[in-house]
N, C-alpha and C positions, 0 to 999 in steps of 0.2 A: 504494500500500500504506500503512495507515495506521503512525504512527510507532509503536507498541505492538508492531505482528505485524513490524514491522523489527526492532523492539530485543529481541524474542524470539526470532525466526528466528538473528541475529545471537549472542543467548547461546545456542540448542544446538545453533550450527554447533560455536560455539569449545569446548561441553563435549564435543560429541559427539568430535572428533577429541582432547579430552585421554581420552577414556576409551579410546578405541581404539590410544590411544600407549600408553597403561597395558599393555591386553589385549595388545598385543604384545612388552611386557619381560614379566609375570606368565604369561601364557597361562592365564586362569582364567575358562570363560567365563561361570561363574553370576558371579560380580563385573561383568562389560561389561553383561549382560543386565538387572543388577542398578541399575547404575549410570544406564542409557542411558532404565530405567521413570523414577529419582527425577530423572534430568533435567527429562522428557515433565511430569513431576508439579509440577513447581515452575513450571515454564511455565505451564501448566493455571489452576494455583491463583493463577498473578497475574492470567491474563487475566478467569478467573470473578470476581476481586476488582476489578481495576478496571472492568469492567463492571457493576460492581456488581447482581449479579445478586439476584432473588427470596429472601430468609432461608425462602420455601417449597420451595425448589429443591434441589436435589442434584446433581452430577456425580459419577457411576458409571464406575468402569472396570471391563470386561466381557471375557469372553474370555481371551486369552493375555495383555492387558496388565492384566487383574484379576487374572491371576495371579500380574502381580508381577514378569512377565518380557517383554521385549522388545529383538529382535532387532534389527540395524540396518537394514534396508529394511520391517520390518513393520506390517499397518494398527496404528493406533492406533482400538482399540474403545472405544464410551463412548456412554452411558446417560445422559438428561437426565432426569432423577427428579422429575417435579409431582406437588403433592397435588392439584391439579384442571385440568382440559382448560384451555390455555395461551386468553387475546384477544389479539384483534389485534396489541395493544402488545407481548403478554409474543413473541406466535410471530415479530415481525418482529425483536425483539432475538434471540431466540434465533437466528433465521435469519443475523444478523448475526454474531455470534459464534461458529456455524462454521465460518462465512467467514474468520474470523480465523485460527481453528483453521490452516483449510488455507493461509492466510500465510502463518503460521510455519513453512510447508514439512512441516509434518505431512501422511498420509497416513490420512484419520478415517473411519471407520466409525462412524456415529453414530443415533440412534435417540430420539425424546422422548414420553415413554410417562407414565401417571398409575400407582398400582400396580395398579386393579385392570386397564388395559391391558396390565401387566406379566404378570400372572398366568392371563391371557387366550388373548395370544402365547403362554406357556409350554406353556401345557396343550394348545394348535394343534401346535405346533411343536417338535419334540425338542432343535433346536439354540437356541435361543434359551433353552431351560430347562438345557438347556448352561451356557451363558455366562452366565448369571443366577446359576448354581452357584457361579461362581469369583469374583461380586461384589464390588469394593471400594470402597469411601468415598473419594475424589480432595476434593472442596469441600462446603460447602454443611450444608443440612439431616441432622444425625446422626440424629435421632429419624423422620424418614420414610426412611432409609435401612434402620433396627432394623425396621422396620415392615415393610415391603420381604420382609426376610429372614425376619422371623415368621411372616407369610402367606406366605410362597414354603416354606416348612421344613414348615407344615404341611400344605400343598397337595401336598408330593412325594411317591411314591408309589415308593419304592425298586427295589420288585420289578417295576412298568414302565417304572421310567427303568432297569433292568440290560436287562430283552427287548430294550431298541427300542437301547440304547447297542449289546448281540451283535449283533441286525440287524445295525444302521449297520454293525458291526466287520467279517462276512461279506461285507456287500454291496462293502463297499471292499476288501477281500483279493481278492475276485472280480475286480473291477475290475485289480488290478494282480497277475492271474496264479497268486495264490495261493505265490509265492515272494519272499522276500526278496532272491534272487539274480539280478534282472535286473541287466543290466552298464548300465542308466542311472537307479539307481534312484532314488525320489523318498524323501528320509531325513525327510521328515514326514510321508507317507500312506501308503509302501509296508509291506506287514508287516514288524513287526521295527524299523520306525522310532516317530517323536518321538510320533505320538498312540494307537500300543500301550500307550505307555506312561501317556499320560494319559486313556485308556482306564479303565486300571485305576485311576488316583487318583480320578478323576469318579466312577465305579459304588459305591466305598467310603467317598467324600466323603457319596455322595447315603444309601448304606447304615448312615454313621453309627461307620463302622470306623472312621477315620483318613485323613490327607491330606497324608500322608507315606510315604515307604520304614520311616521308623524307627519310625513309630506302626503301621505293619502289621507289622511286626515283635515289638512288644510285645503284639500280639493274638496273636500265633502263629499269623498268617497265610502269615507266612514267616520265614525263621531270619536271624538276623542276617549270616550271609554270604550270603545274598541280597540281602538289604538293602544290603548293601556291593556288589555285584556290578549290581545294579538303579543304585545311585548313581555307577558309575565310566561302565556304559554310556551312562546318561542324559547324562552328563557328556560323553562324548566324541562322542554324536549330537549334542549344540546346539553341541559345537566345530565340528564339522565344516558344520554348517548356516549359522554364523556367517560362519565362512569362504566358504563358496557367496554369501552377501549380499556380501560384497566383495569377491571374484573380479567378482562378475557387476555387480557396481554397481547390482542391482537386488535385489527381494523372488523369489529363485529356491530351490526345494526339490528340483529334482531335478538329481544327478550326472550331470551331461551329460558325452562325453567330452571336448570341450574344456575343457570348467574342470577336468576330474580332475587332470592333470598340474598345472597351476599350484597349485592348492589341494596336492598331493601335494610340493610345493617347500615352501610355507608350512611343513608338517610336521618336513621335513627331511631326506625321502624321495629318494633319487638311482638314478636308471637305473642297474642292470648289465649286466653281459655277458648274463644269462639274462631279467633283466625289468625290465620299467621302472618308474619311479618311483609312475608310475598304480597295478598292480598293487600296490604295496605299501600304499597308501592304501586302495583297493578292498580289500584281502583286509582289514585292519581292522575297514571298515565291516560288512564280511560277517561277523564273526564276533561283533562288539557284538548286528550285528540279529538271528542265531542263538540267541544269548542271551536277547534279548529277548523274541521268538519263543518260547520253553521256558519261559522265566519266568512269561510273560505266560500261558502256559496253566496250567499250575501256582498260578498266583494269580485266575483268573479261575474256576476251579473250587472253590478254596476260599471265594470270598467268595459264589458260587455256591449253595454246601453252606448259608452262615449265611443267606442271602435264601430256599433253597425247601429246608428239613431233612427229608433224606429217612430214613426208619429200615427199613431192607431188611434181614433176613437175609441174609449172609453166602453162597454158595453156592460149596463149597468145587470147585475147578478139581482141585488135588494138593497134596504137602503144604507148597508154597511160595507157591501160589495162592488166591484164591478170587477168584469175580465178585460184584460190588456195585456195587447201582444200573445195573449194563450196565457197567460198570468192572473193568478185572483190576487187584485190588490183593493189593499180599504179605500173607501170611498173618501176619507179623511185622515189625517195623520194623525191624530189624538182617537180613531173609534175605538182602540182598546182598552185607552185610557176612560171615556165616557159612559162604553156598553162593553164591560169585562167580559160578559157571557160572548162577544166576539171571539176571545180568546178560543171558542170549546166550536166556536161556531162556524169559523174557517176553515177547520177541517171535515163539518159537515157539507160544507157547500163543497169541497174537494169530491168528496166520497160521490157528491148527486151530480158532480157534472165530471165525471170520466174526463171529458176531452181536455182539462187544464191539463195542466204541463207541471202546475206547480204554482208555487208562491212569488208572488216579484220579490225582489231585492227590498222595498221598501215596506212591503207587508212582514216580513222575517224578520228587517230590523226593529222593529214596532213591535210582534210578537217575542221577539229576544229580550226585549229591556221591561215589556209591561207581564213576562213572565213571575215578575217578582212579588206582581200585586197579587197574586193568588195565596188567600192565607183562609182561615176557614170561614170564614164569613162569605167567602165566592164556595166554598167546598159546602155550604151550608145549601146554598140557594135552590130551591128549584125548578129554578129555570135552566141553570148549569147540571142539575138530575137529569132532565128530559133531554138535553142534549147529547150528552154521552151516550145514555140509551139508545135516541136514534143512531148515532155514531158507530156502538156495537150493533146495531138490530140493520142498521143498511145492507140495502141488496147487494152493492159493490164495492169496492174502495176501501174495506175495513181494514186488511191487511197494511197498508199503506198510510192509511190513518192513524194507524195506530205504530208505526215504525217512524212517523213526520213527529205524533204527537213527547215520544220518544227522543229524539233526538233532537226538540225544541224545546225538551227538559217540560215539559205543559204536562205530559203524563205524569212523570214524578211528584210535580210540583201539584196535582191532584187527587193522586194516592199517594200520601206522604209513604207510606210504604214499601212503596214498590220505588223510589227515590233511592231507598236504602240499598237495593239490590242492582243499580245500574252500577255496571263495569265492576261486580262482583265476583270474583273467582270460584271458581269450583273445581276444587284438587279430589276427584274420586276416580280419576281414569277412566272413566267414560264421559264424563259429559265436556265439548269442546268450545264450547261459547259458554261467557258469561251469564249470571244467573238472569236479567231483564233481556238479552237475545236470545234466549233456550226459551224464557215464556212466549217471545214473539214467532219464535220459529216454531213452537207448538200450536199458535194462536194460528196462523199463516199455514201449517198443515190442517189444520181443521177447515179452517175454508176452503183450500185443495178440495177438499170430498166434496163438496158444494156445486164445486164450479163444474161445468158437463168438460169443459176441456181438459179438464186433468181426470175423469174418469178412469180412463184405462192404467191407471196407476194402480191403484186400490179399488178397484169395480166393488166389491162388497163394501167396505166402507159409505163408497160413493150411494151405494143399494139404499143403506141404513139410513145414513141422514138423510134421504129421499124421501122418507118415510117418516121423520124424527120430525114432530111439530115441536115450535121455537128452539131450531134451534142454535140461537143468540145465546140460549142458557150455555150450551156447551165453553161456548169464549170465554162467558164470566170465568167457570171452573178454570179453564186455562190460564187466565187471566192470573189466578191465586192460585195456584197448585203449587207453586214453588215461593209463594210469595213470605214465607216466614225464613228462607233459607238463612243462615248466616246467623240466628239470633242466639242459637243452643236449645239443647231439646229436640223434642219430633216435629219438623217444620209441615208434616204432614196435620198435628192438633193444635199447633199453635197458628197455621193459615184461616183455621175455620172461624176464629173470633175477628177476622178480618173477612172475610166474606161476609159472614153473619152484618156486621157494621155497613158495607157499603148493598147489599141487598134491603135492609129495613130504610137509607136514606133513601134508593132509588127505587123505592116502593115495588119493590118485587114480591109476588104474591107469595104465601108461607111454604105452596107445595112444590114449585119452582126455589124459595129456598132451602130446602128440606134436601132437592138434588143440589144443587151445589155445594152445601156442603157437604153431601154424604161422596160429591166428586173429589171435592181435597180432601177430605179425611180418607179417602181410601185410596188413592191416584196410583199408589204404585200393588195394591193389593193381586189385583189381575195379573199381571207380568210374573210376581213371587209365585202365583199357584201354576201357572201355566208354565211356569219354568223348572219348579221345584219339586211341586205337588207329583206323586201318581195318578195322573189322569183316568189310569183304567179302573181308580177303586172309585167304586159307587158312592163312597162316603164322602171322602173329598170334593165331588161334585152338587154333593148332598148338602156338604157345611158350606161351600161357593155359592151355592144355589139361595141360600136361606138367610144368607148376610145381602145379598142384592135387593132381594125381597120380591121384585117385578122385570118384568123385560123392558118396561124403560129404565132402569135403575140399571140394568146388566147391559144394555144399548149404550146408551149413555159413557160408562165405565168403559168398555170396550171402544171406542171412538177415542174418545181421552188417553186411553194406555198407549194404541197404536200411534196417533199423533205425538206422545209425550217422549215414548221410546224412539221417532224417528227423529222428535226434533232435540236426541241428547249429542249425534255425531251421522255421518255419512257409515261410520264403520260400526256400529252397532247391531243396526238394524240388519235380518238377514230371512231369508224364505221360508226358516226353520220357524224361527221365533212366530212368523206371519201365522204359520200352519197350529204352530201349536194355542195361539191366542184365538185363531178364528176354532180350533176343533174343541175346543172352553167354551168358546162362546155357542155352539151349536147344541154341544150335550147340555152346557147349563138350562138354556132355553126349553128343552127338550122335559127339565124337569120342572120349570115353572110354569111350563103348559100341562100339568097336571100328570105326565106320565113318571111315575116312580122307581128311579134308581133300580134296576135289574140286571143283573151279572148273566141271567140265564138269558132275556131278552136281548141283549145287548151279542152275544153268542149266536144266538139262532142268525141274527141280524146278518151281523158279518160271514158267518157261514154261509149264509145264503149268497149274497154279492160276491162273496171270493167265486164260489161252485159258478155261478153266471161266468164270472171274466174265463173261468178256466175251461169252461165249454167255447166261449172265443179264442182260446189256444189250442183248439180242437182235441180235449185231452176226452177220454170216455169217460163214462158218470161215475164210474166207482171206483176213478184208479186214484184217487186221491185219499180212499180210506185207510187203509194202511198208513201210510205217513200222519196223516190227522191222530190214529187213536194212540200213537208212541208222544205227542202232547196234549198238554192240560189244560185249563180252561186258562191262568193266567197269558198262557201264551196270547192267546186268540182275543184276549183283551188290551193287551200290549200293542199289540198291531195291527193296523188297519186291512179293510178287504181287498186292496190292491197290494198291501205286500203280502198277507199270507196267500193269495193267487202265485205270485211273481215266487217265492219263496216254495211254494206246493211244485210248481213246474220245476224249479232246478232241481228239487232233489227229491221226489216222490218214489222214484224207481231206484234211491241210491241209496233205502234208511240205511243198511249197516256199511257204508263204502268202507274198505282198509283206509283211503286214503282220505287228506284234508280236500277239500271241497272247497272254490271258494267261486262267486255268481257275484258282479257290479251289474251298476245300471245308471243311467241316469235319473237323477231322485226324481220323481213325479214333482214336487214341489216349485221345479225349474231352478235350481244350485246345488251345487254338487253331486257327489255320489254315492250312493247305497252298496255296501258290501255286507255279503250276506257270507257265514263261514257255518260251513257243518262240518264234524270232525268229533274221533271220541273225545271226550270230556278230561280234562285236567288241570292240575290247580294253579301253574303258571299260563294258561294260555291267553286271558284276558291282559295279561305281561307282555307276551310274545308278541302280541297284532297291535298292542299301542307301540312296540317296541319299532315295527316297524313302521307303522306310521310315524311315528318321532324320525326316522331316519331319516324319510321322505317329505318332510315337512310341512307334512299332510292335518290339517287343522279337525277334531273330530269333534262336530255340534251336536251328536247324539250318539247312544249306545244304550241296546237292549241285549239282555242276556237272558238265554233262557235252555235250561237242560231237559232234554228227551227224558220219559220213564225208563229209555233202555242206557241210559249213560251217554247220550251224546251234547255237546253243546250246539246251540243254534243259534248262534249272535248274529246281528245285526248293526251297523254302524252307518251313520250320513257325515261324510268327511267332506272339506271341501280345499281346495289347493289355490292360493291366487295365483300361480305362476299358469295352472291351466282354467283360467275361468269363464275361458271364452271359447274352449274345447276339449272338453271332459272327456270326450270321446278317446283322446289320443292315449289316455294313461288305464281305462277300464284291463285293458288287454295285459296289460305291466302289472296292474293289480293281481289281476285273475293267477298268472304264472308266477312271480316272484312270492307271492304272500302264502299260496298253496305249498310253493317250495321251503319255506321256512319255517311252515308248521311240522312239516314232511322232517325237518335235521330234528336231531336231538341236539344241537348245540348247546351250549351255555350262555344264558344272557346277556347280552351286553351292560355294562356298567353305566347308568342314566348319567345325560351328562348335566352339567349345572344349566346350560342354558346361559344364554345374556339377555338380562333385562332392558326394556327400550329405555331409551334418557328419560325420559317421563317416569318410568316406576325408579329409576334410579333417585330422579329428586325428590319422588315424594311417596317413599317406599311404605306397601300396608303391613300393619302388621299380621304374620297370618292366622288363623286361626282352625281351630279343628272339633269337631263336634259330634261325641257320639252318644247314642241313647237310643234305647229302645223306639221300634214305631209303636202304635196306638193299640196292636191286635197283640203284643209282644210273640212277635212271628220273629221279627228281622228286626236289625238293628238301621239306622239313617246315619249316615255317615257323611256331613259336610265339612268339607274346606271353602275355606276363600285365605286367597294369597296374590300376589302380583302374578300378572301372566307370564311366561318365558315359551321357550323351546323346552320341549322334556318333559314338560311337569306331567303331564299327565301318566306318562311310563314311568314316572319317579313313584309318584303313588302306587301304580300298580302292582310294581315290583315289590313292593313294600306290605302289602295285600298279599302277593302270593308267595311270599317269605314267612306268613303269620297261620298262609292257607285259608284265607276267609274267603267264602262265596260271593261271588256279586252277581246279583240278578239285574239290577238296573243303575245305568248311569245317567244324571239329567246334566250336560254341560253348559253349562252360561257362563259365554266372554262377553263381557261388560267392557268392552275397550281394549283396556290395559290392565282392566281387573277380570279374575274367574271367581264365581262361586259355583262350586259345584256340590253335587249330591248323590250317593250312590243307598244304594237298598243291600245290604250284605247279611251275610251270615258265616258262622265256623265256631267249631270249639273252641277255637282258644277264645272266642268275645266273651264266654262262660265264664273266665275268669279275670276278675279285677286286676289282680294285676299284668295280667296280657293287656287287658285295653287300656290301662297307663305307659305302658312301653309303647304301642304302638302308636297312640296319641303323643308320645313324646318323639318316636322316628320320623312319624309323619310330620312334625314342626320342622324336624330337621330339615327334611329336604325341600319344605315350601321356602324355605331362607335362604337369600343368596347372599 
């Protein structure tokens, strides 16, 4: 290294870490940002000087470090300014010298351009006329720098650098979701973070407005408590961005969850009883980029209006309204101030006229600032009753109403409650939005079923509420399902004295309140039976049955589960889970129409429908007896008539085979695949077939077990693979050979491997637990874990099971994400004794621990 880029590197170690001793007594981060550029700059300017570079030359800093600001892991951009195309000499100095650059432990983004290659690139390229925008003088040649900026100023073309700047804006909101409330978000690209913001100074810079908060302020683009409000948020996203660079030791812009906790310490942030320190850092971030978000629309509309002036008559809506330009704007700039219930009532008129576009600029700033007057005296009225009502009870527009009313803080600000829970975190590994976007995203699946164009999504659903008079009730529940989260306690009993509250203001009748809250107090009751429960015992469906009370109470609740379980993550939800909530809902019903619980009926039933399908495999009427009478009646309860058909046909002619057996298919359900295994019976084989699936990486959402009278097993499993999810077909055949072959060795088990936890269970690891106890008939014992999910786990258990030799008849699997609760139906001598099932309870912790 030459001695220069030594004794450079060496001065912005030692400045670098005096600035960052500062930033940590001060905490002021435009001062580090501020400090950390005129570092980079003095560095610069001595290496440009004792290299005694070209007096035709320039160094340029472009970008975020031409703006003046640079972070601590960020590139260093910079512009080599010729007044004509570099020789040999000048390109092999030049190449030398930013060699040097990256000596000095700088990280350069660098670029050596003549102007009119400048102007060239620009007009190519949006981002480059970007970063030309923010342009600043580092070394060198002043007057081709002025020159530079003369031809660039009069080459720009305002009202194309604003289109292609909104593109770019949309295309990256697309990109990250369209919500600022991802729980990993990225606080320089995600909306509502660091380049919204400079969004809006670029488009204004280039428009000739100003290249400030304050100088847009004195246009009367926006009101000085914007400006103030624009400056604290700005303020507290590069802190926090700051912070992410030195957690991470690197150039990192997204809140991942391992650095939230650390960064949420820096703050000053401590875990309580009710939430941790992350959330309180997170619910910050969440309400800066909210801000920003409102602001950012409210300003990019106004500067909007100055680049493309439109002069539209007015078209009066009522007398508080009118449409303009495709915009509901108030009739007056004081109506929210004079008639508050405007506040509830703009976005009623939103909802009744589909065709706006939205709010103007000047109606959002109006509802931003008079959102403060809403205190209980407007929460009392009811006139502001009747209008929410209509609001949720609309034919259209609800979903959106209620996502505007949301992110104009208006919703908070009239369920003080639900205030509580905007940009609230939820560490349970499954749910991937915060706790006020998880309501809206359930509220917004419930209307889905509604609408005829999203039919073919969930047709049964769609069926249901088709049928379902008011059902606006359904919203309410959704509305409060989650609404107590975050407080401690069962947020499922402690919701229902806030339902209770806003159903007696909004004068909702007692038997319409009576469902809602029997909808929050039981929201998640459906999914736990349907997931957990034995479906095939009578009883179960008996005590389901009898807690519903009616088929609207069981309708109702079913709509709600489905919606609430789709609206927890994209990876939740699966075909499995579909089938087993709609096949609850089918038998529940079945018992509230008066028909009672029958093991023997329920038998004949499926007997019959399987013998039907197997007459369409053209098999003869009685070759199916044999096979039938070597099982019992649990079997035939266990499994539907399409698989004991499909299951009768592989192996009816094969009860005693020497060999293992094994028949895939693709699941009826439409996801994954069905492996069905016959084979004589032993006490590691439930071991063996997760053994292999574990190998193959093959994910298993259900498993039935079940033994022949003659000793054989007849399991059954629905695995499904993401690597084949879009051609199941290819791996059936793999299945079929490989898994027959390995029942076929006597080999020895492989040794379960630990698995690796995703980042997500790593930061916010469960503890695991394990649970065993007699079922209800003391037949069998119920056997649940819940632990983080990994690779393995489930052959870890197994093997664990059949090292103890306990039976398993049934396995119920549920991944919740990044969490599993599962539950198995088992039996063995050793559970007979106490202290076998303390050892085994205490192995089984072992290996849920990673």
């Amino acid at each position: 290294m030459p001695p220069l880029a030594a004794t450079l590197k060496k001065q912005l170690k030692t400045q670098r870490l005096t600035a960052l001793a500062a930033f940590t007594e001060d905490q002021r981060p435009d001062r580090l940002l501020a400090q950390l550029r005129r570092n980079v700059d003095a560095a610069l300017i001595q290496a440009w000087t004792d290299y005694k570079m070209p007096a035709s030359a320039t160094l340029v800093a472009v970008g975020g470090y031409g703006r003046g600001e640079l972070f601590p892991f960020s590139d260093v951009d910079v512009l080599v300014l010729l007044s004509d195309a570099p020789d040999e000499a000048l390109q092999a100095k030049l190449e030398k010298l930013v060699q040097l650059f990256w000596d000095m432990g700088l990280e350069i983004g660098h670029s050596i351009r003549t102007v009119d290659e400048c102007l060239s690139e620009a007009a190519a390229d949006i981002t480059v006329q970007t970063c030309l925008l923010e342009a600043r003088i580092v070394a060198g040649n002043a007057i081709l720098f002025s020159t530079l900026l003369k031809r660039y100023r009069e080459a720009l073309d305002p009202t194309a650098f604003f289109e292609a700047k909104m593109l770019e804006l949309r295309q990256r909101h697309t990109k990250y979701e369209d919500t600022p409330y991802s729980l990993e978000p990225n606080c320089k690209e995600s909306p509502g973070g660091m380049r919204d913001l400079q969004v809006i100074l670029w488009v204004a810079r280039a428009a000739g407005l100003g290249d400030s908060w304050s100088k847009l302020a004195k246009r009367g683009l926006i009101t000085p408590t914007e400006a103030r409000q624009l400056t604290q948020k700005e303020r507290a996203l590069k802190d926090i961005r700051i912070r992410l660079h030195l957690e991470a030791g690197r150039r990192e812009d997204r809140l991942v969850f391992d650095l939230q906790t650390p960064i949420a310490k820096t703050f000053g942030f401590k875990t309580t009883d009710t939430r941790r320190a992350s959330e309180y850092l997170m619910q910050r971030y969440y309400l800066a980029a909210k801000t920003v978000t409102q602001l950012n629309a409210i300003l990019m509309q106004n500067i909007e209006a100055q680049l493309f002036p439109q002069h539209s008559v007015p078209r009066k809506i009522n007398e508080r309204f009118n449409e303009l330009n495709g915009f509901v704007d108030i009739s007056h700039d004081d109506t929210f101030e004079t008639a508050p219930s405007a506040m509830l009532e703009v976005f009623l008129v939103m909802a009744e006229n589909p065709e706006l576009k939205g709010m103007s600029a000047r109606t959002m700033r109006a509802l931003w600032h008079a959102r403060l007057n809403i205190d209980n005296a407007f929460r009392r009225d009811p006139v502001n009753h009747q209008l929410f009502m209509k609001i949720i009870q609309a034919k259209q527009g609800v979903t959106n109403a209620f996502r505007r009313m949301n992110q104009t803080s208006i919703l908070g600000r009239y369920l003080p409650n639900f205030r509580h829970i905007v940009g609230q975190m939820q560490h349970d590994l499954f749910h991937v939005y915060t706790v006020d976007q998880h309501i809206l995203m359930v509220l917004r699946n419930m209307r889905r079923f509604q609408r005829s164009e999203h039919a073919h999504e969930y047709p049964f659903c769609s069926q249901l509420i088709a049928n379902f008079s008011q059902p606006w009730i359904l919203l309410v529940a959704a509305l409060f399902h989650d609404i107590a989260k975050g407080r401690g306690g069962d947020h499922s009993q402690l919701g229902i004295a806030d339902a209770r509250q806003f159903c007696q203001q909004h004068e909702i009748s007692p038997e319409n309140t009576e469902l809602i809250e029997f909808l929050v107090q039981h929201h998640l009751s459906m999914s736990q039976v349907a997931q957990k429960r034995d479906l095939s015992d009578p009883d179960v469906i008996a005590q389901f049955a009898a807690s519903v009370k009616d088929e609207r109470h069981l309708t109702a609740l079913y709509l709600l589960t489905v919606a609430d379980i789709r609206g927890t993550s994209p990876k939740v939800w699966n075909a499995w889970k579909g089938k087993l909530l709609e096949d609850l809902y089918r038998m529940t019903l079945r018992v509230l129409g008066g028909e009672a619980p029958s093991a023997d009926r329920e038998l004949k039933n499926r007997q019959q429908e399987a013998i039907k399908t197997l007459r369409l495999y053209g098999m003869d009427s009685d070759a199916h007896e044999a096979f039938w009478q070597s099982l019992d009646l649990s079997y035939f309860l266990r499994h539907d008539a399409s698989e004991i058909a499909w299951q009768t046909r592989s192996f009816f002619d094969k009860i005693d085979s020497p060999i293992p057996l094994v028949k895939c298919r693709l699941a009826p359900i439409g996801e994954g695949v069905q492996v069905a295994v016959y084979v004589k019976d032993k006490n590691d084989l439930f071991a063996r077939i997760c053994s292999y699936f574990d190998e193959k990486s093959f994910s298993i959402l259900d498993a039935k077990i079940h033994t022949t009278k003659h000793a054989y097993a007849l399991d059954s499993f629905l695995i499904s693979a993401p690597m084949f999810a879009h051609n199941y077909r290819d791996i059936i055949n793999l299945i079929e050979h490989e898994l027959a072959e390995l029942l076929s060795s006597e080999q020895a088990l492989p040794s379960p491997s630990r698995g690796r936890l995703s980042r997500q269970s790593r930061t916010f690891p469960l503890v695991p637990t394990v649970n065993l106890r007699p079922d209800e008939r003391g037949q069998y014992y119920l056997l649940s874990i819940s632990a983080n999910d990994r690779n393995g786990l489930l052959y870890s258990v197994s093997s664990i099971l059949a090292k103890y030799q306990i039976n398993l008849h049934t396995a119920k699997i549920m991944t919740l994400g990044e969490r599993v609760e599962d539950v198995f139906l088992v039996d063995g001598q050793a559970l007979n004794n106490p202290r076998n099932q303390i050892q085994l309870e205490t192995e089984l912790l072992q290996a849920l621990r990673v």
